[in-house]
Structures are given as structure tokens and as C-alpha cells.
N, C-alpha and C positions, 0 to 999 in steps of 0.2 A: 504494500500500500504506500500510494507517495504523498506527501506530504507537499502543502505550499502554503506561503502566506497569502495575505488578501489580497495584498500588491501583485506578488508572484498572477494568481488568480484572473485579477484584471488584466494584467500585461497580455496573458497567456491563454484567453478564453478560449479562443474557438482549439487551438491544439489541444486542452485539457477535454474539451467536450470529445475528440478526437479517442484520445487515451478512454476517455468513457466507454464511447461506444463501443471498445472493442473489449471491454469487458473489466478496466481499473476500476478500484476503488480511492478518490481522492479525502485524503485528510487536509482540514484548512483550517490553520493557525493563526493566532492574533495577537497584537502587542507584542513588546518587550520581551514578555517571555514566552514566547511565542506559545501560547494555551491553546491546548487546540480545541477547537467551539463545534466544529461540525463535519461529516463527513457526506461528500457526494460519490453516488453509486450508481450504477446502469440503473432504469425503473425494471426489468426481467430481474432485479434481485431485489425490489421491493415491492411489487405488485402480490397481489394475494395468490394462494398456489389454490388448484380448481378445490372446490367442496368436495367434501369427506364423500361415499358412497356409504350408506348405511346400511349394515346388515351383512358386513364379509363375512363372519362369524357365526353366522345363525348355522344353529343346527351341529355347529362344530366348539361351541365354547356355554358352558354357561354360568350364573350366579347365583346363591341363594340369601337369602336374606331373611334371618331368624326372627322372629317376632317379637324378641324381647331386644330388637337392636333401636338406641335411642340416639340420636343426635340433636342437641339446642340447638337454638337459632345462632347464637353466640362462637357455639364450634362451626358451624356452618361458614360462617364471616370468615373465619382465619384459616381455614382452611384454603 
């Protein structure tokens, strides 16, 4: 992963979009000490991946659940 500052950044746009697309991930740095604040990434590695299919397991897996099993609302939160 490469790393630039903001300057770097500006100077450098359309090449850094370049490095994007072909698959970088860019770190960019700020200030003095140069902290780094954010990272840009191709969108194919931040877009959502397709919805689950429900139900691979049917008939191959299952669960049971006792009836004296209790969960609060309160464990449910932190959980």
C-alpha cells in the first residue's frame, strides 16, 4: 500500500487514480507528522459482495434449542 501526502495527492491525481484502477490501495497522510487520515481503494473492494443465499445447509446441518434456554435483553445488546 503506498502512501502520499495531500500535496503528493493533488500534484498526482489522475496517475494515483491510474494506480487505483488497476487495483492499489492508496494511504493519505496529513500534517507535520504526517497522520495518516484516510485510505482510497478501487470501489470492486468496497462495494457490497452479492447477498447470502439462504438455506445451503438445510437438511445437512441443524440446531436445537432447549427450553429452559434464557437470554435478556441486556445480553442480547452486547452481544
Amino acid at each position: 500500500m503506498k502512501t502520499l501526502s495531500i500535496g503528493e495527492l493533488k500534484t498526482n491525481f489522475s496517475e494515483v487514480l491510474g494506480l487505483i484502477r488497476k487495483g492499489e490501495e492508496i494511504t493519505i497522510s496529513f500534517g507535520k507528522k504526517k497522520e495518516k487520515v484516510a485510505v482510497i481503494l478501487p470501489y470492486d473492494h468496497y462495494k457490497p459482495k452479492d447477498k447470502r443465499q439462504l438455506g445451503l445447509l438445510k437438511g445437512k446441518a441443524g440446531c436445537v434449542i432447549k427450553d429452559d434456554f434464557t437470554l435478556a435483553d441486556e445480553e442480547m445488546v452486547c452481544l
